[in-house]
N, C-alpha and C positions, 0 to 999 in steps of 0.2 A: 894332309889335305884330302878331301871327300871326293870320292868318286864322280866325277860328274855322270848326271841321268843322260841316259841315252834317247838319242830325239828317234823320232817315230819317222818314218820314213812311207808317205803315202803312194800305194798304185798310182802306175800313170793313166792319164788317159788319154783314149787316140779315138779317133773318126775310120771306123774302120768299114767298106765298102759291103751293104747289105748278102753279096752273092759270095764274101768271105765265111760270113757265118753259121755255124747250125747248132742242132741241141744236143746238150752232153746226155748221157745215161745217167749224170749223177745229180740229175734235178729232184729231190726229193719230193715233190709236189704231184701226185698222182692224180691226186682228187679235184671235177671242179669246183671252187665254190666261186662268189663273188662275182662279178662283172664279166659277160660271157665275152667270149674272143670277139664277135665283128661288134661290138657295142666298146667295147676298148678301143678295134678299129676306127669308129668313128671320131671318137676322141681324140685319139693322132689325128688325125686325117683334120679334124677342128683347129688341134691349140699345138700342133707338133708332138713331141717326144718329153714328159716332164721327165723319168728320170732316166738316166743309159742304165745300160747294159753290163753284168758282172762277165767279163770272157776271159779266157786261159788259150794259151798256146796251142793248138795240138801237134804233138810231138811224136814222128813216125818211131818205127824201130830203130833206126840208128841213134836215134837221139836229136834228130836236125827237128827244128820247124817246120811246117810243110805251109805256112804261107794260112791257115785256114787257124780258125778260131772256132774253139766251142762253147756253149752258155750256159753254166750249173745254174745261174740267176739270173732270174727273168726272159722264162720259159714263153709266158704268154704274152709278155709284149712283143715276144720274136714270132710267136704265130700271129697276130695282130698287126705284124709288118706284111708277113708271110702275104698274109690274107688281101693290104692292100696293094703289093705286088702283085699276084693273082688279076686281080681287078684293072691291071694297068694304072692303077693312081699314083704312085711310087716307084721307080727307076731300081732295076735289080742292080745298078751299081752305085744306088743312094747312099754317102757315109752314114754310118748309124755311131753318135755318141759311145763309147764302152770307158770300162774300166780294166784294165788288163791287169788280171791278176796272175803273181809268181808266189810259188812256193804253197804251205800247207793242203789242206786237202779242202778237194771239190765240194766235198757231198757237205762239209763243216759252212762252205761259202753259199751254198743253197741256204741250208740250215739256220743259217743266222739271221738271212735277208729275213726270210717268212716268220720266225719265231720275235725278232728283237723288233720288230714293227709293231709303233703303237698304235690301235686301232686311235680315231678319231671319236672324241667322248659327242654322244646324238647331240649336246647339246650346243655345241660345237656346230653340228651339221644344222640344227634347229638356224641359230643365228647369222650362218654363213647364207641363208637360203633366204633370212632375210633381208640382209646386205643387200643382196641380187634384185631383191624385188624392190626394195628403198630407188635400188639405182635407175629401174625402172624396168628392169625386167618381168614380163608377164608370170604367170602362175606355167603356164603353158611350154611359154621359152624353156623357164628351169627343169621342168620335168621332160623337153627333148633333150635339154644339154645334157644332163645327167641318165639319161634314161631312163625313167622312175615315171607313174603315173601322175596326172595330173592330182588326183586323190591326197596320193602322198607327199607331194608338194603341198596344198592345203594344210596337210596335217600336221605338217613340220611347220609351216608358219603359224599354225594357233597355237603351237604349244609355245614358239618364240613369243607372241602376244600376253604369256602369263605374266601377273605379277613380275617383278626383277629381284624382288623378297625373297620369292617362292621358288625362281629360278637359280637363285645363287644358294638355299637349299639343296636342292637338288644336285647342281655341281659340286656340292660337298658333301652325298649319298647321305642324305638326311630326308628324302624320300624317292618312292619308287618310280618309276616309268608309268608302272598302271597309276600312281596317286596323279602323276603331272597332266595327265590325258585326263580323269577326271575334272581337275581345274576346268577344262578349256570351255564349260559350257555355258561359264557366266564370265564376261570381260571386264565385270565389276574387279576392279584391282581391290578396293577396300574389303568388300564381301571376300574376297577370296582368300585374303589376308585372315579375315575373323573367322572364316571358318578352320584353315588350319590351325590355328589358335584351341579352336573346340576340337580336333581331329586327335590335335597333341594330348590331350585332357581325356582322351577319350579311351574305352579297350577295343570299342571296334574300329579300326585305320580304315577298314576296307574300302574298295574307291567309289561302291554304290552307298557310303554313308554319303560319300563330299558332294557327289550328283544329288540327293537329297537334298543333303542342307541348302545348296546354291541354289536350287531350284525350289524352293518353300512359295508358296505361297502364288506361281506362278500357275497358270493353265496350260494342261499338256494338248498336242494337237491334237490328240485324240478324242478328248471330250466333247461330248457332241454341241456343246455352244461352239467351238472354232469348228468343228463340222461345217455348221449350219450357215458363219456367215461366212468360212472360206478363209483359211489362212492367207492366200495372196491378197486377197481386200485389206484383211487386217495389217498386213505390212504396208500395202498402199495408202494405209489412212494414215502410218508414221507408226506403227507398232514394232515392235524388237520382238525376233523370235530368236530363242538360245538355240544349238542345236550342238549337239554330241558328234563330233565328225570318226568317232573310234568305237564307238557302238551303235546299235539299234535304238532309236528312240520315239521313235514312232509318230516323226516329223517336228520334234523339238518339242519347246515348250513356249506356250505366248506371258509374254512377260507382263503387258500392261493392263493388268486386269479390269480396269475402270473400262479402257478401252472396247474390252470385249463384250464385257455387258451393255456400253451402250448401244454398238453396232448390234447390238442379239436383241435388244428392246428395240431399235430401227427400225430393224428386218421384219420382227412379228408386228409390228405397228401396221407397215405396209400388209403384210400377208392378211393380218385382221380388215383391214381396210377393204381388201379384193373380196372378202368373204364379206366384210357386212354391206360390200355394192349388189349381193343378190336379192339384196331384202329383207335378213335377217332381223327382228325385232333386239336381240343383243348379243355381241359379240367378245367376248374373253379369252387375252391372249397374255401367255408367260411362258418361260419356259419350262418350267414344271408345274402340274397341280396335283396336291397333294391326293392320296392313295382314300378313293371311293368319292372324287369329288363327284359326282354327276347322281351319287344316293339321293333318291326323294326327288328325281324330276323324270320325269314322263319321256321315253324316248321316242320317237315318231318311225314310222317305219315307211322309207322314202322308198318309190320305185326304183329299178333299172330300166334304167335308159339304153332303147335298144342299139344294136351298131350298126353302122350305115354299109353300106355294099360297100364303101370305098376301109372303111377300117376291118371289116370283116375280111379281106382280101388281104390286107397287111397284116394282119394275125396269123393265119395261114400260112405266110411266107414266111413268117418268122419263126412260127412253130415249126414249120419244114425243113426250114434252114438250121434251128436247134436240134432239131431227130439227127440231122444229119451230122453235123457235128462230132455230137456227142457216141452216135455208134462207133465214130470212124476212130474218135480218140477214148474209144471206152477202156481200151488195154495201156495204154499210153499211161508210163510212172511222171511224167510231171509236161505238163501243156505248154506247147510254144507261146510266148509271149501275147504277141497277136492273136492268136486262137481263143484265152485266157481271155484277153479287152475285149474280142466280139462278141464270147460268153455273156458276157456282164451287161453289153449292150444290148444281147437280144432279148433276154430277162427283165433289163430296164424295162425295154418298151415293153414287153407281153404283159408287162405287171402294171404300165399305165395305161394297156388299154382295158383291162381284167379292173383294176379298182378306180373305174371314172365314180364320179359325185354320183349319189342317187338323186331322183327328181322326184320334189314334194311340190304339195298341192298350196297354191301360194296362201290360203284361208292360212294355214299350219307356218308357214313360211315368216307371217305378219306376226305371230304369236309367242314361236320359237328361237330359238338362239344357237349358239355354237360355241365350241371350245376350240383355240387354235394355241399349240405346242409345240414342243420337237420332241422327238422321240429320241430311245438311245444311241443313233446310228447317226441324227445331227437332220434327222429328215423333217421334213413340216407335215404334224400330224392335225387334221381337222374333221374335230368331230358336231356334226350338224343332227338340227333336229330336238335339242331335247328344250321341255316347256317346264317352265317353274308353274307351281301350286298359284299364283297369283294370278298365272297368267291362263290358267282352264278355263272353258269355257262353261259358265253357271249352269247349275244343274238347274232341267226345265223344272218348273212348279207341277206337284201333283192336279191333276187333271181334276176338276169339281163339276159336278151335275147344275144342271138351270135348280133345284132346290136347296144349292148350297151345299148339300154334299159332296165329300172325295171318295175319291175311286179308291178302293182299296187291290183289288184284283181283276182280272180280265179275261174273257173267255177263258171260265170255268165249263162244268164240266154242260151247261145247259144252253153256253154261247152267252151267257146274259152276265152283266157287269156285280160285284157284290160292291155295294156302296155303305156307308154308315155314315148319321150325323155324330160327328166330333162330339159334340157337348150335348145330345141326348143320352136320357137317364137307360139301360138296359132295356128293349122292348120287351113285351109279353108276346107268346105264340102269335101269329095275326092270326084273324079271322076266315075261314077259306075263302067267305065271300068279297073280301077286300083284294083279291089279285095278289101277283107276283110283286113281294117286294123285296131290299136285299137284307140281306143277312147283317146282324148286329157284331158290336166290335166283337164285344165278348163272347159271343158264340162263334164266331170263326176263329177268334183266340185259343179258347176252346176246342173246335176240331183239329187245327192244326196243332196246337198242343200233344192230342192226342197220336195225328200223325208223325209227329217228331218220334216220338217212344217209338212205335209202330215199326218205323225207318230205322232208325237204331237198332231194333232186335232183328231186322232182317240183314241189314247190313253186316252186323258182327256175325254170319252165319256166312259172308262170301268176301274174304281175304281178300280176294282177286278184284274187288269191285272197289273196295276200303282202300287197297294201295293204290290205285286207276282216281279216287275222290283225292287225297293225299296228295301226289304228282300232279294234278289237274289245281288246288287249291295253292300246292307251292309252286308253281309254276305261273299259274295268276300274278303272286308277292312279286316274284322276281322277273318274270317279262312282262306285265303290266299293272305300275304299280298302281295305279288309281281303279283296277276293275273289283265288282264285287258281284262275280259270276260264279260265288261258290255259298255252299253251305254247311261246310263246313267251319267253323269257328277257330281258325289257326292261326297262331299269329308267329310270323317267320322275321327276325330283325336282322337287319344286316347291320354290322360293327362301326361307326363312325371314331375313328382315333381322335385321341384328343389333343393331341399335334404331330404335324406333320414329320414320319417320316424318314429322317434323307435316306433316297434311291430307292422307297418304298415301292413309288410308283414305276419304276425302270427296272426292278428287280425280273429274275425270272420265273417265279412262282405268279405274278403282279400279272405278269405279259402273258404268262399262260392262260390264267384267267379269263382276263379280255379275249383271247383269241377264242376261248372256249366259248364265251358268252356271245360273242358276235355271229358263232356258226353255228349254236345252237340257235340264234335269232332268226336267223336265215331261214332254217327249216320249219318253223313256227308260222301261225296264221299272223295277218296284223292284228284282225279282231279277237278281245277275247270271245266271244260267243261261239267262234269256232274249234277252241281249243279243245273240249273236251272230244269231238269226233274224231280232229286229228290223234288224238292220242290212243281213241280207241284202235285209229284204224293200225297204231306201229306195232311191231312185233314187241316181244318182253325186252331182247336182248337193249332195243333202243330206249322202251321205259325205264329200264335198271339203270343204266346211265344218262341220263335227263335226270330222273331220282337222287341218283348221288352228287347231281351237280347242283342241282337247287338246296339239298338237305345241306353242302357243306357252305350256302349261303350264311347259313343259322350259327357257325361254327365262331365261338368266341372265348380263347384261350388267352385275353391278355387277362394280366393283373395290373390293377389301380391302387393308388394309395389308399384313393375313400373306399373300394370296393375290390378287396382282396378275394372272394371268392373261393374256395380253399376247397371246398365239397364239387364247385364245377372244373376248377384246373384241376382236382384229381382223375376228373374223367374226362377232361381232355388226355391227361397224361394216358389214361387207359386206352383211347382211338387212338393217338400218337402211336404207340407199342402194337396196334390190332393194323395198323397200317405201313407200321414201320419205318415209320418214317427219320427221316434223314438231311438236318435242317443244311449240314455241310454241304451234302451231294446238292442243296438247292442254289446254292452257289455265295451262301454268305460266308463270311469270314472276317476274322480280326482284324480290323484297322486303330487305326489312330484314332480315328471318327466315329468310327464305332463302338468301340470298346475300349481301349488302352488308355486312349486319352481322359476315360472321364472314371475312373477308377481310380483304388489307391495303389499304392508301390505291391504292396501283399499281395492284393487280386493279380498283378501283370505277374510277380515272381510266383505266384500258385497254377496259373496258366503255363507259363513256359517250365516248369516243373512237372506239370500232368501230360505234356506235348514231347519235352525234350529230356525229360530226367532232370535230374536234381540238381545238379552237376553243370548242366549249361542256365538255369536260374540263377547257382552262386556265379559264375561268370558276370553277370551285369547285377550285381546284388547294391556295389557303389553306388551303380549309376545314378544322377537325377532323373527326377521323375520322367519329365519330357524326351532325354534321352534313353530311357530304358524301353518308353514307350514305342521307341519307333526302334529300335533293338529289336524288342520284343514280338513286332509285326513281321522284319525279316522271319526271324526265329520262328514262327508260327504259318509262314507259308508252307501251304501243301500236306501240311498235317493231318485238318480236318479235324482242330481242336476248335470248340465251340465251350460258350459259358454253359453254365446251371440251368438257366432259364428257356433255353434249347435245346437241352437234350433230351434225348424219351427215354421212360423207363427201360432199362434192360440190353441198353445197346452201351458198346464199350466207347470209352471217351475221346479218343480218337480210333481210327481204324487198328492201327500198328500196336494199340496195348495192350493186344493182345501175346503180340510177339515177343515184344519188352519184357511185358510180367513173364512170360516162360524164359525165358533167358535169365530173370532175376529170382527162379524159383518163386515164384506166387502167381494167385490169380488175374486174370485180366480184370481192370478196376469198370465196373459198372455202376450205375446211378438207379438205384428203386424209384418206386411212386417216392417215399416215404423221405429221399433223399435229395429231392430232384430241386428242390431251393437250395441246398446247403453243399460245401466244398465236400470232394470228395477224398483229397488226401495225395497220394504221391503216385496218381495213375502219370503213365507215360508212353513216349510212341517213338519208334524209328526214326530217323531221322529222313526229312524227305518224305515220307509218307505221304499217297494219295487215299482218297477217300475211295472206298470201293464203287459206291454208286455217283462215284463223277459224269464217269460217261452216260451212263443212263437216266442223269438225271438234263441234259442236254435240251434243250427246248428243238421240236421239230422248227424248220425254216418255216417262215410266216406262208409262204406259198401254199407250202406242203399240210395236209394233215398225217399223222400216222396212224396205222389202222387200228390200233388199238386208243386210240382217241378218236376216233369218229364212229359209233356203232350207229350216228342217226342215218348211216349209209343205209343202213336195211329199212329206216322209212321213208326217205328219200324215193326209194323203187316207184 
């Protein structure tokens, strides 16, 4: 007959009075982690004691019991008691649950408690949190009862909100914590479903793939359309905003895209509206217009309107109040909050009473029109004043004599008018005794003819006067385009693209521009008739740069299909290289949109090859197109990789290949004239790489000029 098993004989347990107890030496538990003592206290003090106490005898030297009990296990519920004792909440001769343990050793009954404890799997905690809230417990309640932030209350309930697909994944470690927190920014259960679908299919799992895909085709807060009309509006009209509760997202993302453009077409409707109540002959509003809309119309150059005692006194104060500010927190590594919002406030205003509307003359007012847009920050930009070709005023009719003659010139040199008939034949010398009469065509054709040569040969003998005509003649082109107050014969074109763009005109080369062309406008006469004194009167340093800003009006480096050009992009590519220029440092880069997506597979894997090595190209070599493309733009952040058609002779193809190539024994790969359409082969860069002229390529604040962009400071004086 078979041994019978021997039964298990469990500790007893007793109710053993709190002032019996204390803590053994043999609690293995040094360290704190987890749930601090009075937040444990609270928890007793809530729901009672959920679990007793491990205790042991303490056993004097004779061997007798002495009546007192000590606790290998569960150290910090006994300070936790301790503590509401302390407080008077708890009776120091309160029974406390225990489990009286005999025999084996202490430090093994610490030991086990702590080590054979299954933690609770989050997902677990996810759904337990939202039990709570089902039952109708606030966000709020859960995170005192637990003591956890409201934050992480939220967070643990969107992540219960996933899929139940995605989530019983997950409970069978079929993906990570960071993939499940990705989920949580679309509540599309179906969406969420098909993208880990494409996730599984995919090489790159990373959780900023699945924030992508769910987010496709959505508007980020950022973009200056939800700027403009205001994320709360757009939720108020019935819109969904997604939003990332475990990263930064820069106020989520607006989901209903119709929605947004209609309220953005609303808005500028209205705003168009208030502009065309001043009287505007026509008014044009979108949110973008493509890059040189305003080529070929006549800009008007409106007054300032001066400030009244009462706003001249609030500028003052605000300007007084920013000095102050700003000395007091000039050492100061990061600004209190409120300090930080006043900033912004005083600015606001100094900057709307600095850029009120200029005041035009209503003649110009009836004639001319306005553009109203948003700019990139989501602001309403309106630009007033400029007049179409239709809309100028007729040139007067040449002036004709009582005998039917026109005037051809005026106070010459005798004070007396030169006139000619139109349709008579050449005159002969007159007769002295016939009196003063005027001058025939062809003989004043004739002298002046002569004077043309005359002017030319003296002019090519004074440099200084040739580049003063030059400056004076391109400066006509470009700040008035209908004047013809020069004589010299130059013809200066500015580029019309032949479609628009995207974020051509939002760019920062785009904005630089403008801003350049408006403060060189500033310092200019309205009329042309005065330009040439004014420019006499500037020093060089301000000509030389007025010079180079109208010459790179002329500047026209695209290529066309009908009109490839090849002889004049070689000399752009030459300025390019004489200027150094650095299309990265201007802030473009490889998108989906811009690049990746409207290429072949070749082109993206030749890119992240010249960018990353060879090596992270074969990586997404499988991929589909559309996925490799947006791979590819990861992979291509911060490089400072740009195509063929960008880059100038002579400079290396990202900043870092230079590094690369010495590391791989060869040269750093650069692009000739000779190269500068065609691949160049297995150039490549660091990973992570910034462009060296990042920083410097940074546009100054709209407020600010920087002094090397403003030298018309010296004619200003």
């Amino acid at each position: 007959m078979a041994n019978a098993v021997q039964k298990i004989t469990l500790s007893a347990s007793q109710d053993i009075p709190f002032n019996k107890l204390l803590l053994s030496q043999s609690n293995v538990r040094r360290v704190k982690a987890g749930v601090s003592v009075e937040e444990l206290a609270e928890d007793i003090a809530r729901r009672g004691l959920l679990q007793g106490l491990s205790v042991r005898a303490v056993i004097n030297e004779a061997g007798e019991e002495t009546g007192m009990f000590e606790i290998p296990a569960g150290g910090r519920r006994y300070r936790a008691l301790e503590l509401l004792v302390k407080q008077k909440r708890l009776a120091k001769t309160a029974p406390v649950p225990c489990i009286v343990r005999v025999g084996g050793v202490a430090e093994e009954d610490s030991l086990a408690e702590n080590v054979q404890r299954a933690p609770l799997h989050p997902l677990d905690q996810f759904r337990a949190f939202l039990a709570l809230r089902e039952k109708g417990q606030s966000e709020e309640e859960i995170a005192a009862t637990f003591f956890v932030a409201v934050a992480v209350v939220k967070q643990r309930l969107k992540l219960a909100s996933v899929s139940s697909k995605l989530l019983d994944v997950y409970a069978e470690d079929g993906m990570t914590l960071d993939q499940l927190m990705a989920f949580t920014v679309s509540g599309d259960h179906v969406r969420q479903e098909q993208v880990w679908e494409r996730i599984c299919q995919s090489y790159d799992k990373q959780p900023y793939m699945i924030r992508r895909w769910l987010t496709e085709g959505a508007v980020r807060a950022a973009d200056k359309r939800a700027q403009f009309i205001g994320v709360d509006a757009y939720v108020e009209a019935g819109g969904c905003v997604l939003r990332d509760l475990f990263q930064g997202d820069d106020g989520g993302w607006l989901q209903d895209i119709a929605l947004v453009d209609m309220m953005t077409a609303e808005k500028l409707r209205e705003e168009a509206a208030k502009v065309e109540a001043e009287g505007w002959k026509w008014v044009e509003a979108a949110p973008d217009f493509p890059y040189g809309h305003s080529f070929g119309l006549r800009h008007l150059r409106g007054d300032a309107v001066p400030m009244t005692p009462e706003e001249e006194a609030t500028r003052n104060a605000l300007q007084a109040e920013l000095d102050k500010l700003t000395a007091e927190y000039e050492d100061a590594l990061e600004l209190p909050e409120e300090i930080d919002q006043r900033l912004s406030e005083i600015e606001t205003a100094l900057e709307a009473i600095e850029l009120r509307p200029l005041a035009f003359e209503p003649d110009d007012i009836a004639r001319a029109g306005a553009f109203v847009s948003i700019d990139r920050n989501g602001g309403l930009t309106i630009e007033r004043g400029y007049v179409r070709p239709e809309d100028e005023l007729p040139i007067e009719p040449e002036l004709e004599t009582a005998d039917g003659e026109r005037a051809l010139a005026a106070d010459y040199e005798g004070g007396a008018s030169i006139t000619a008939d139109a349709d008579a034949e050449p005159a002969s010398e007159p007769e002295e005794d016939e009196g003063l009469k005027p001058l025939s065509d062809r003989l004043v054709s004739e002298l002046t003819a002569y004077r043309t040569v005359a002017l030319r040969e003296a002019l090519s003998e004074r440099p200084d006067i040739a580049y003063l005509a030059v400056l004076h003649a391109l400066s006509l082109r470009v700040f008035y385009h209908y004047a013809q107050d020069s004589c010299l014969e130059l013809e200066l074109k500015s580029v019309s693209f032949p479609a628009q763009v995207p974020g051509l005109t939002d760019s920062k080369p785009a904005q630089q521009l403008r801003y350049l062309h408006e403060t060189w406008e500033a310092h200019l006469p309205k009329e042309p008739e005065a330009l040439w004194d004014t420019l006499v009167g500037w020093d060089e340093e301000s000509r030389q740069a007025l010079f180079a800003f109208v010459v790179a009006h002329g500047v026209n480096a695209s290529v066309e299909a009908y009109n490839r050009r090849p002889r004049a992009i070689a000399h752009a590519d030459r300025i390019a290289a004489a200027v150094d220029l650095d299309v990265a440092a201007t802030g473009w880069t490889p998108t989906v949109d811009t690049f990746l997506g409207r290429v072949t597979k070749a082109r993206i894997l030749l890119a992240v090859a010249e960018a990353k090595g060879q090596r992270a190209a074969d990586r997404i070599e499988h991929m589909k197109k559309g996925e490799m493309a947006d791979q590819a733009q990861e992979l291509l952040v911060g490089t400072g990789w740009i195509p063929e058609p960008l880059r100038t002779p002579g400079r290396p193809v990202t900043e870092a290949s230079a590094e690369v190539a010495d590391e791989a024994g060869a040269d750093a790969p650069t692009v000739t004239a000779d190269e500068a359409t065609e691949p160049t082969g297995e150039e490549t860069a660091a990973d992570g790489g910034e462009p060296a002229m990042a920083e410097e390529a940074d546009l100054a604040d709209d407020s600010e000029v920087a002094e090397d962009q403003a030298p018309f400071a010296h004619a200003a004086e």
